[in-house]
C-alpha positions in Angstrom: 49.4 108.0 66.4 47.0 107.6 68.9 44.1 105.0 68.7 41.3 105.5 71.6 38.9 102.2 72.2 35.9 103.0 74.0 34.4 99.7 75.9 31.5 100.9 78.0 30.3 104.4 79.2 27.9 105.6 82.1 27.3 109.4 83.5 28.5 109.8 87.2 27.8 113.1 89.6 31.6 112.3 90.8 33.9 115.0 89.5 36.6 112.8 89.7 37.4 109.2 88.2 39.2 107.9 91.0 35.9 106.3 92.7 35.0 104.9 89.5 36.5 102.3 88.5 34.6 99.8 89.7 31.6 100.7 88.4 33.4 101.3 84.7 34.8 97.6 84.6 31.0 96.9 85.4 29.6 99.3 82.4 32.1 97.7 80.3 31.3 93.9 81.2 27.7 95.1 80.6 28.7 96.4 77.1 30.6 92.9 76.7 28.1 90.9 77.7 30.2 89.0 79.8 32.2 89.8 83.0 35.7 91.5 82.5 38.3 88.5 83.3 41.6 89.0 82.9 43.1 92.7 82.8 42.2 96.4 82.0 44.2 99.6 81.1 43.3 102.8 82.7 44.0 106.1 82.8 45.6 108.0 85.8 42.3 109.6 86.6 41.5 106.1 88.2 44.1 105.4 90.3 42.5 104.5 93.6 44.5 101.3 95.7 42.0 100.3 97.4 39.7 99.8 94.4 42.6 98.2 92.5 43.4 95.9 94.9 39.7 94.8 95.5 39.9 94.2 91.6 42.8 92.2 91.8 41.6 90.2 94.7 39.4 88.9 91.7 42.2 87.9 89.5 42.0 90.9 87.2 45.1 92.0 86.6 45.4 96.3 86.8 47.5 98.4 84.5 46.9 101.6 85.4 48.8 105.2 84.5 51.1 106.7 87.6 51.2 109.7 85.7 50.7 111.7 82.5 54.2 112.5 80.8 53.9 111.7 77.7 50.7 114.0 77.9 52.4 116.9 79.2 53.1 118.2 75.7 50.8 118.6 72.8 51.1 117.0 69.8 51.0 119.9 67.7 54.4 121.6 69.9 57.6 120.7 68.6 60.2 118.9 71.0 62.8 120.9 72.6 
């Protein structure tokens, strides 16, 4: 089972995440109404170190995919 929590959102003209993950914590401590202060999951589309580290320079600690492996398959194809 999969469950999907969606926090904040916000349109970019980027065609990739990995420039946005800054300004996602921000759309999502905006949602919040408070600043984020203690960690946040990602996705591997926003892997981006310096970004990261300038987050956790803050004391916000990162968890962010390396890659997508347990996406490679679809749920719907049987394991071999």
């Amino acid at each position: 089972m999969v469950v999907s929590l969606v926090l904040g959102a916000y349109v970019s003209q980027s065609s990739a995440d990995n420039n946005e993950l800054e300004p996602m914590l921000e759309a999502v401590s905006h949602s919040l109404g408070q600043k984020t202060r203690k960690r946040f999951l990602a996705d591997r589309g926003y892997i981006n170190g310096p970004s990261i580290e300038q987050i956790q320079s803050q004391g916000i600690e990162a968890y962010v995919a390396l890659s997508a492996e347990a996406h490679e398959r679809r749920p719907y194809e049987p394991a071999l």
